[in-house]
Backbone as CSV, one residue per row, in Angstrom:
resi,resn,N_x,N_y,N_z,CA_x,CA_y,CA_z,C_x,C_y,C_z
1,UNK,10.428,-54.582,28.641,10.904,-54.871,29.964,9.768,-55.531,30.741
2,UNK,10.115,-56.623,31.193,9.097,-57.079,32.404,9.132,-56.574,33.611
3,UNK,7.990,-56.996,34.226,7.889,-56.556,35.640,7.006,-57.196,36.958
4,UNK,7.592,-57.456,37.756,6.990,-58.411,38.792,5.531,-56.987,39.368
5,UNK,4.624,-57.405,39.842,3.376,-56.476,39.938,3.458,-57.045,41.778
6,UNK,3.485,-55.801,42.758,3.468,-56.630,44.498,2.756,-55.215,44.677
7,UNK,1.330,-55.096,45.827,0.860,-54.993,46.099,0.828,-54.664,47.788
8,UNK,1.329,-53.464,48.079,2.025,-53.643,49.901,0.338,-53.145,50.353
9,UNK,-0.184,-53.710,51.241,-1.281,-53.582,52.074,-1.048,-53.072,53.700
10,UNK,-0.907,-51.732,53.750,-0.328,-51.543,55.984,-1.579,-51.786,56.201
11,UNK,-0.939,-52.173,57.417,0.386,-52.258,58.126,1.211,-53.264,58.372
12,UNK,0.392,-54.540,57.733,1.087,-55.491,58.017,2.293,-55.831,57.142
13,UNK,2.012,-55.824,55.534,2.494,-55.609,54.447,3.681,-54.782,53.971
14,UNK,4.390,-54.430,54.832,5.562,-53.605,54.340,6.677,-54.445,53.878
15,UNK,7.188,-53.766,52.456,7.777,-54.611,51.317,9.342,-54.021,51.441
16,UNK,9.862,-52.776,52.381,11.009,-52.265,52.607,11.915,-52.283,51.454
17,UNK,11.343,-52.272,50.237,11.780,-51.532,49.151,11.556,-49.814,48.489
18,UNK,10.841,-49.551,48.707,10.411,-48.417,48.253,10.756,-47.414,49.623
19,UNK,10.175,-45.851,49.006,10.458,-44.729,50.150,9.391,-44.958,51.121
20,UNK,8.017,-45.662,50.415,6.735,-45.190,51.550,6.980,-46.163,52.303
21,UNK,7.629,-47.251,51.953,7.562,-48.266,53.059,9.086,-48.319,53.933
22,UNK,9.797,-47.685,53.030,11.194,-47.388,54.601,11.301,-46.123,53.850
23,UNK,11.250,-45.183,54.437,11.746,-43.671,53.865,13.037,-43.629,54.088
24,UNK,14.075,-44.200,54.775,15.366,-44.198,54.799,16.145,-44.730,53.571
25,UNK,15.471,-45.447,52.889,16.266,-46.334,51.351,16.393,-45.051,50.506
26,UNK,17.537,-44.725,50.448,18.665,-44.427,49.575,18.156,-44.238,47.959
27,UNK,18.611,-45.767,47.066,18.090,-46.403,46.334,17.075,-47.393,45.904
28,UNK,15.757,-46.880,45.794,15.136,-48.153,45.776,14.823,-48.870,44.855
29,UNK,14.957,-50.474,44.701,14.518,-51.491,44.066,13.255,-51.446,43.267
30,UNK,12.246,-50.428,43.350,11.110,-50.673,43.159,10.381,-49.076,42.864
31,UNK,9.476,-49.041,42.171,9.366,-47.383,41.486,7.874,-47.739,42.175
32,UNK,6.657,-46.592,42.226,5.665,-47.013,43.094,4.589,-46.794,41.951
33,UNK,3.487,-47.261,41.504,2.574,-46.755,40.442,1.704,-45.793,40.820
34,UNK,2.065,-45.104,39.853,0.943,-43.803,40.175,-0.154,-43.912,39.605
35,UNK,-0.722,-45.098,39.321,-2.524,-45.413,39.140,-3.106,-45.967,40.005
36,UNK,-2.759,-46.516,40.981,-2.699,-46.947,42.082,-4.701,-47.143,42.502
37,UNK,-5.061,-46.345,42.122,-6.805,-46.547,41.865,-7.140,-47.491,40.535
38,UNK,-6.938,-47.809,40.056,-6.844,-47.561,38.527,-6.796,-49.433,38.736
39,UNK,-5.683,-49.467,39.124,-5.224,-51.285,38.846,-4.986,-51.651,39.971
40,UNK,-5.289,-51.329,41.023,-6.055,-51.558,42.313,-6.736,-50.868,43.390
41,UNK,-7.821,-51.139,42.954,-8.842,-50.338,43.997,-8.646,-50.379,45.551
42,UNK,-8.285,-51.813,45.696,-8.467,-52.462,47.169,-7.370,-51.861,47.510
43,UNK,-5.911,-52.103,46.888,-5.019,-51.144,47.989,-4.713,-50.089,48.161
44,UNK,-5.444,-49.324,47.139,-5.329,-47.764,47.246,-6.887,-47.630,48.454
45,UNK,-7.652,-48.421,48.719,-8.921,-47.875,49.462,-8.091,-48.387,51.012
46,UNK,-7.126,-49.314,51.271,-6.734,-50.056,52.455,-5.591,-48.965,52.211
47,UNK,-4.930,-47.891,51.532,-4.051,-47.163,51.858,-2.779,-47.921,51.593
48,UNK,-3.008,-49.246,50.782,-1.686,-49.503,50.222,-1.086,-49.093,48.816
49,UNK,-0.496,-49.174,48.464,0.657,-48.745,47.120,1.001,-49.813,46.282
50,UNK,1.014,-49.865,44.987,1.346,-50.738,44.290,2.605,-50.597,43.183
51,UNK,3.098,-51.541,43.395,4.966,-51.759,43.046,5.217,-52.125,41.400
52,UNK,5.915,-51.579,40.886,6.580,-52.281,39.563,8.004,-52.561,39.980
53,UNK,8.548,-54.059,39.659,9.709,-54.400,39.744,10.165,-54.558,38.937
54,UNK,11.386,-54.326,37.576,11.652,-54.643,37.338,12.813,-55.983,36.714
55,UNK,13.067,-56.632,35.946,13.512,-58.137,35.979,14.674,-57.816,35.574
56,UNK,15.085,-56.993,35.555,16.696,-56.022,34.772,17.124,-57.446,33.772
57,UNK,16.432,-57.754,32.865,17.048,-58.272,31.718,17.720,-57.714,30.745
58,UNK,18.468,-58.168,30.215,18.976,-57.442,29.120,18.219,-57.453,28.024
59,UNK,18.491,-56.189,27.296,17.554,-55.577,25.863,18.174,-55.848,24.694
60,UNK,17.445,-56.770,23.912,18.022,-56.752,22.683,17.680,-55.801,22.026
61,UNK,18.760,-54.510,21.306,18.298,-53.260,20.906,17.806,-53.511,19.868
62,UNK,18.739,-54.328,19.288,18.657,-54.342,16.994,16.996,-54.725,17.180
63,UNK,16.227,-55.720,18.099,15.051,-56.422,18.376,13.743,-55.505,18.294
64,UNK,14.048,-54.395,19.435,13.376,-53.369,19.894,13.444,-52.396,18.523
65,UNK,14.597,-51.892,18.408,14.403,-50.673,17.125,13.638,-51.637,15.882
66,UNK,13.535,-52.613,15.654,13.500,-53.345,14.724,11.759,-53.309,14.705
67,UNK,10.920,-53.387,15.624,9.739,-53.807,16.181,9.508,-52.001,16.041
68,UNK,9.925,-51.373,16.452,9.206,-49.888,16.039,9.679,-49.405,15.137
69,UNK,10.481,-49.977,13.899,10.493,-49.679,12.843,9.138,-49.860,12.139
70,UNK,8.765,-51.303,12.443,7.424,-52.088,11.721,6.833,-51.917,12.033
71,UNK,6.392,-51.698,13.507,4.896,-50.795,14.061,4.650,-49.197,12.688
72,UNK,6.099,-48.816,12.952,5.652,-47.207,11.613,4.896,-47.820,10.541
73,UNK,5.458,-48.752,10.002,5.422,-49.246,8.842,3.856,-49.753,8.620
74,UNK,3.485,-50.531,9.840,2.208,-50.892,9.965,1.088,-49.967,9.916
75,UNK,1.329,-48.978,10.484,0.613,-47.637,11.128,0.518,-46.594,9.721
76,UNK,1.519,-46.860,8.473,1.357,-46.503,7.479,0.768,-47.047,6.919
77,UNK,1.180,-48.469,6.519,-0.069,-49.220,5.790,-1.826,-48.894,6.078
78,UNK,-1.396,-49.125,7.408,-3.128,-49.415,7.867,-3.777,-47.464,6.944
79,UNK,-3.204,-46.317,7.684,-3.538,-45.530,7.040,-3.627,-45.340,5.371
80,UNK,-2.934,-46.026,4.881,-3.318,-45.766,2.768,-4.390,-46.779,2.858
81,UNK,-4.219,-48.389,3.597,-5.478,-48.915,3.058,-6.691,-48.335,3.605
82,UNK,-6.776,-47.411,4.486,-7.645,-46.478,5.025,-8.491,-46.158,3.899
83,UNK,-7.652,-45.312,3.834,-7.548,-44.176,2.468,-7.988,-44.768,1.230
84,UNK,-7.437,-45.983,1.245,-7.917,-46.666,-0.394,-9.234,-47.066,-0.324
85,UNK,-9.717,-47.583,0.542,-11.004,-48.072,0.931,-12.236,-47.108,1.268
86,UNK,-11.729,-46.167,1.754,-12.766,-44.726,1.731,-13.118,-44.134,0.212
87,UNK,-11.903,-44.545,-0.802,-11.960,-44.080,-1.810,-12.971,-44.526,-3.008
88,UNK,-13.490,-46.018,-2.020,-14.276,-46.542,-2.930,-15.949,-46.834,-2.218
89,UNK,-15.929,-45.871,-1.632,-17.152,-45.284,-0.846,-17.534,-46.348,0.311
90,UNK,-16.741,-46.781,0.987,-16.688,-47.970,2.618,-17.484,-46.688,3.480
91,UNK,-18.249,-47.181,4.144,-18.567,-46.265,4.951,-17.639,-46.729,6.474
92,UNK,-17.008,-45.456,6.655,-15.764,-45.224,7.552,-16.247,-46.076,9.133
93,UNK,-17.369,-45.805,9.473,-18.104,-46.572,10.975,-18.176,-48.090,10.883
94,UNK,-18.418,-48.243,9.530,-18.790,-50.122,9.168,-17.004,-50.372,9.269
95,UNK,-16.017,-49.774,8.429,-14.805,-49.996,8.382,-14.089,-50.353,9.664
96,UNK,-14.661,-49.179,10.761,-13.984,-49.523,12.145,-14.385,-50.988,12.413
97,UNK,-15.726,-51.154,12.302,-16.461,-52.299,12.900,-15.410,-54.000,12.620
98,UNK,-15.627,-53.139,11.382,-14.940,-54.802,10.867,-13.271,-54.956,11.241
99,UNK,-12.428,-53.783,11.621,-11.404,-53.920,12.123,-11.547,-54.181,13.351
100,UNK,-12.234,-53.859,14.073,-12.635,-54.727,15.666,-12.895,-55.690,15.515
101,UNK,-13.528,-56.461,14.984,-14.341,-57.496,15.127,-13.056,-58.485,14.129
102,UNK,-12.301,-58.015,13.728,-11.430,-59.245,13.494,-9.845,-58.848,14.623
103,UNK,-9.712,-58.097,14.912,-8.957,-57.978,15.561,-8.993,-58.556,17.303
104,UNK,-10.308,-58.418,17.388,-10.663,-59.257,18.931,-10.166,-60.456,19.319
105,UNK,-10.920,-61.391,18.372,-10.153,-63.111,18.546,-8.515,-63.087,18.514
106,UNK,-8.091,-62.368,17.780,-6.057,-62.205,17.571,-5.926,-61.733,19.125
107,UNK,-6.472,-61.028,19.148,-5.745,-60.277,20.804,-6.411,-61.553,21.684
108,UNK,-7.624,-62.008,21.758,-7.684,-62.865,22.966,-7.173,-64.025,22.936
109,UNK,-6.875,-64.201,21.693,-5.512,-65.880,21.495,-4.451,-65.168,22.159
110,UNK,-4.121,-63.786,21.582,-2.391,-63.759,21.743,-2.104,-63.371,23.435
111,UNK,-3.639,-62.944,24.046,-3.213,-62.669,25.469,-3.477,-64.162,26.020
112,UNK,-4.479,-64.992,25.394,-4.706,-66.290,26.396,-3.108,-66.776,26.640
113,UNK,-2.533,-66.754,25.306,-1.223,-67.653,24.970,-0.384,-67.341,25.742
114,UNK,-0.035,-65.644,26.063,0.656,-65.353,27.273,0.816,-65.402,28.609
115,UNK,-0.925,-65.011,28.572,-0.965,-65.206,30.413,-1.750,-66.167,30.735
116,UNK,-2.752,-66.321,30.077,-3.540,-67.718,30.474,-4.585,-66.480,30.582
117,UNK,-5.885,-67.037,31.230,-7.014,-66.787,31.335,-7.240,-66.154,32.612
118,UNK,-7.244,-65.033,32.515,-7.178,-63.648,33.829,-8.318,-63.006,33.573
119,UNK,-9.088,-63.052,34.367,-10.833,-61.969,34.686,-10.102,-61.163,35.338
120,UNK,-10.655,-59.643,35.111,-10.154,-58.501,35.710,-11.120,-58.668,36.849
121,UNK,-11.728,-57.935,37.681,-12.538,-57.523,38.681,-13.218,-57.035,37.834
122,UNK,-14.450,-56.702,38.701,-16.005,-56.241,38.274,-15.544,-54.456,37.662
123,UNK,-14.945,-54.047,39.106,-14.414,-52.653,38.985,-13.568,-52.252,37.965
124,UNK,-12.915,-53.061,37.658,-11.630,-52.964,36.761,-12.402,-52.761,35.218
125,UNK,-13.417,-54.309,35.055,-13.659,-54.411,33.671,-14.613,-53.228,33.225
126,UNK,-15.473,-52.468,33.907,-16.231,-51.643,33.637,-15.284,-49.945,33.353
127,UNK,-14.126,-50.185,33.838,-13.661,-48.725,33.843,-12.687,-49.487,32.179
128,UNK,-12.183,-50.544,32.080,-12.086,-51.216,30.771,-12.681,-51.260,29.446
129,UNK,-13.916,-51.177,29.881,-14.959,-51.000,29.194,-15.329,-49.531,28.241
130,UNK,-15.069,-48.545,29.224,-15.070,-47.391,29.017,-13.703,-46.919,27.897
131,UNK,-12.936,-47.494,29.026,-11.585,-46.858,28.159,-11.696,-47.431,26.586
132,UNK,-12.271,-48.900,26.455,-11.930,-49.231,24.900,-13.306,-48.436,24.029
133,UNK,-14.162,-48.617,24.621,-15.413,-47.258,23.814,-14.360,-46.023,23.186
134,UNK,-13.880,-45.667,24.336,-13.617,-44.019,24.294,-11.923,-44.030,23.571
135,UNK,-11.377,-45.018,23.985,-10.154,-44.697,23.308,-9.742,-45.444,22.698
136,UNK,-9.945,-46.473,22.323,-9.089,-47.390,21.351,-10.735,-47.503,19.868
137,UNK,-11.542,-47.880,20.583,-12.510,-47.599,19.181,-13.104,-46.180,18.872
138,UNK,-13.322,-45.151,20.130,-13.491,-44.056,19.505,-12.492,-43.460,18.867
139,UNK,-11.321,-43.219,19.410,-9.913,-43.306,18.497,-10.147,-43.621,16.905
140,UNK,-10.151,-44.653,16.811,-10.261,-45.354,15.566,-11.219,-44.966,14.197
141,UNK,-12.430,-44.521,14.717,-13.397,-44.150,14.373,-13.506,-42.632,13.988
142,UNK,-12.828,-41.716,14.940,-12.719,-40.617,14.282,-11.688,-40.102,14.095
143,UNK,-10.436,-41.384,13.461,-9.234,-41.276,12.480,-9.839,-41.658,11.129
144,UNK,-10.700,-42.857,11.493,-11.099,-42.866,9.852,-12.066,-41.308,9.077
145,UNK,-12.752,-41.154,10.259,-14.008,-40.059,9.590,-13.437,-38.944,9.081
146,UNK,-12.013,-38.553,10.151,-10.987,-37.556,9.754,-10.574,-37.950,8.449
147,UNK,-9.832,-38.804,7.947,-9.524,-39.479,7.122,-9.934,-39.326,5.554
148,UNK,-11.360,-39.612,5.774,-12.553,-39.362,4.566,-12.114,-37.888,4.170
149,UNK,-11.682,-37.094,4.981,-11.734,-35.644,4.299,-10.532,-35.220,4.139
150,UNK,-9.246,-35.897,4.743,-7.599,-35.286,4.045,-7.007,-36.313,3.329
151,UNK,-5.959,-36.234,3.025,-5.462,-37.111,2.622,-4.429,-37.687,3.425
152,UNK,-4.083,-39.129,2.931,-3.045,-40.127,4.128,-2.231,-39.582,4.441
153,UNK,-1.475,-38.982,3.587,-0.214,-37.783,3.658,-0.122,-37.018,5.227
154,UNK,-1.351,-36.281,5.013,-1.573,-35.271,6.317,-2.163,-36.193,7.051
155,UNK,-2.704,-37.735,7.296,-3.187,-37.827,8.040,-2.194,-38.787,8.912
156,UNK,-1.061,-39.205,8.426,0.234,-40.074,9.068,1.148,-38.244,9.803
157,UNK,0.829,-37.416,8.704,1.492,-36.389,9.852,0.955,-36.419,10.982
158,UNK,-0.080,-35.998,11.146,-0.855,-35.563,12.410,-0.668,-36.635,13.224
159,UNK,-1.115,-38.188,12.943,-0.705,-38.983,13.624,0.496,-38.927,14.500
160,UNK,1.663,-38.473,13.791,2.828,-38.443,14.293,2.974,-37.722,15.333
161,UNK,2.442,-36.574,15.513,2.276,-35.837,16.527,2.014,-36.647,18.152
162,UNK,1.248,-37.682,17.715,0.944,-38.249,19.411,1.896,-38.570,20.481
163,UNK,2.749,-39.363,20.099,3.981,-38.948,21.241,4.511,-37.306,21.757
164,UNK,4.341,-36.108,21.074,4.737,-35.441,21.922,3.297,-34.812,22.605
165,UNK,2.225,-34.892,22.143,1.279,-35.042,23.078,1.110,-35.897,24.289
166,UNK,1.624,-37.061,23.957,1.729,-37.914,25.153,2.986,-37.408,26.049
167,UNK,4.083,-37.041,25.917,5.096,-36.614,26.467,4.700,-35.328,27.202
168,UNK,3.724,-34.336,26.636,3.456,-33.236,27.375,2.241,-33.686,28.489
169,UNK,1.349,-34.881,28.228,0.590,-35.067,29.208,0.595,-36.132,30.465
170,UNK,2.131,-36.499,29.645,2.349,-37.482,31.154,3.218,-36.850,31.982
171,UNK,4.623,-35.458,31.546,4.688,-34.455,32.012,3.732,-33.380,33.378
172,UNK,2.317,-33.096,32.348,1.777,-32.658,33.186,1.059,-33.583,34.408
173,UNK,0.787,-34.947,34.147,0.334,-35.674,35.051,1.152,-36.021,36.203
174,UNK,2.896,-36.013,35.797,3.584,-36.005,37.088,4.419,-37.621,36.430
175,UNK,3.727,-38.168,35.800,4.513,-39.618,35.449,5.825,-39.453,34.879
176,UNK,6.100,-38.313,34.141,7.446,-38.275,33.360,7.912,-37.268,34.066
177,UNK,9.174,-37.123,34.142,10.321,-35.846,34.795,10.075,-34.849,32.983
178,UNK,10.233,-34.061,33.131,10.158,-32.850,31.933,11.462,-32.429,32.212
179,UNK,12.245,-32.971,31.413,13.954,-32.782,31.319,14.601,-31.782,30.136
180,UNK,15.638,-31.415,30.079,16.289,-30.719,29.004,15.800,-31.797,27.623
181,UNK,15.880,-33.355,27.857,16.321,-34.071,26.723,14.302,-33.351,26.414
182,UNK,13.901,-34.099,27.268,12.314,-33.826,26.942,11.761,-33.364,26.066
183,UNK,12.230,-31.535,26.763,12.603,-30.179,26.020,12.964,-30.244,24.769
184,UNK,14.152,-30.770,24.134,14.514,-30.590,23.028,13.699,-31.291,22.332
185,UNK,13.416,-32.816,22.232,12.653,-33.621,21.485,11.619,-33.034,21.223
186,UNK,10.982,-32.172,21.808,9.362,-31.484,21.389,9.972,-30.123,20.714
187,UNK,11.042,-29.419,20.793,11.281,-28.522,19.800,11.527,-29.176,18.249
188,UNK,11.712,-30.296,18.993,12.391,-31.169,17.425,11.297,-31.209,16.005
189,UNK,10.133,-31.501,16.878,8.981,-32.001,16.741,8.220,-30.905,15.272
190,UNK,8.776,-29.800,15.966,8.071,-28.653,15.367,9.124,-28.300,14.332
191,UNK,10.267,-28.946,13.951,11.139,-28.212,13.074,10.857,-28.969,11.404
């Protein structure tokens, strides 16, 4: 789903979509982001709020299920060639390395190609910075090291687990409603 990104700045700035900016709307057009520090500093420090709109396009489903079929599929692969490559004594830290380091240029073609050439802010890229250390390559790094010591088997289980970890911590963060359906899907989890 896309989404138009608007930025309300008070007092002048009122976008009379949302509750904070008319508390009388009913229904509103527009959901409010709750990172609001995060992916903008300036209007959360000026006391403004920042908007996701969505473009209500229609979803091609067969498209979507189709694309997280092959993400599994991918997410399996990548784990056996893990596994196969540990098996022939790769040292697991050099392994990450070289999956970063070819994976970088793919992502900065495939984002140039989309959006064109966007500098975050100073503020932005440094808390960016952090996050890919800590979570996308430390992540990575101590799936492989894990890795070295079980086998792919248990280590695509455990993997699997992350969505209802993510479901219980965006729950507790306030981003997700914790619903009956919620509920059941994480009993599911465990059966």
């Amino acid at each position: 789903m896309s989404f138009i990104n608007k930025v309300c700045e008070p007092p002048d700035d009122q976008c009379g979509y949302c509750h904070l900016c008319n508390p009388d709307l009913k229904s509103p057009r527009l959901s409010i982001g709750s990172v609001n520090s995060i992916i903008s500093p300036r209007a959360s420090h000026l006391g403004g709020h920042y908007h996701l709109e969505s473009l209500e396009k229609p979803v091609n489903w067969p498209l979507v299920y189709t694309a997280l079929i092959a993400i599994q599929v991918v997410n399996a692969l990548y784990t056996v060639t893990v596994k196969a490559a540990l098996e022939v004594d790769v040292n697991p830290v050099i392994f990450s390395f070289y999956r970063d380091i070819i994976a970088f240029p793919i992502l900065q073609v495939a984002a140039f190609w989309r959006d064109g050439l966007i500098l975050p802010e100073r503020g932005i890229m440094i808390r960016l910075v952090i996050l890919g250390l800590t979570g996308v390559m430390g992540n990575q790094i101590l799936y492989i090291l894990g890795l070295s010591f079980i086998s792919s088997t248990e280590a695509s289980v455990i993997s699997q687990s992350q969505p209802m970890f993510a479901a219980l911590l965006a729950a507790a963060c306030g981003l997700e409603k914790f619903g009956w359906q919620t509920g059941v899907g994480l009993l599911l989890v465990f059966i």
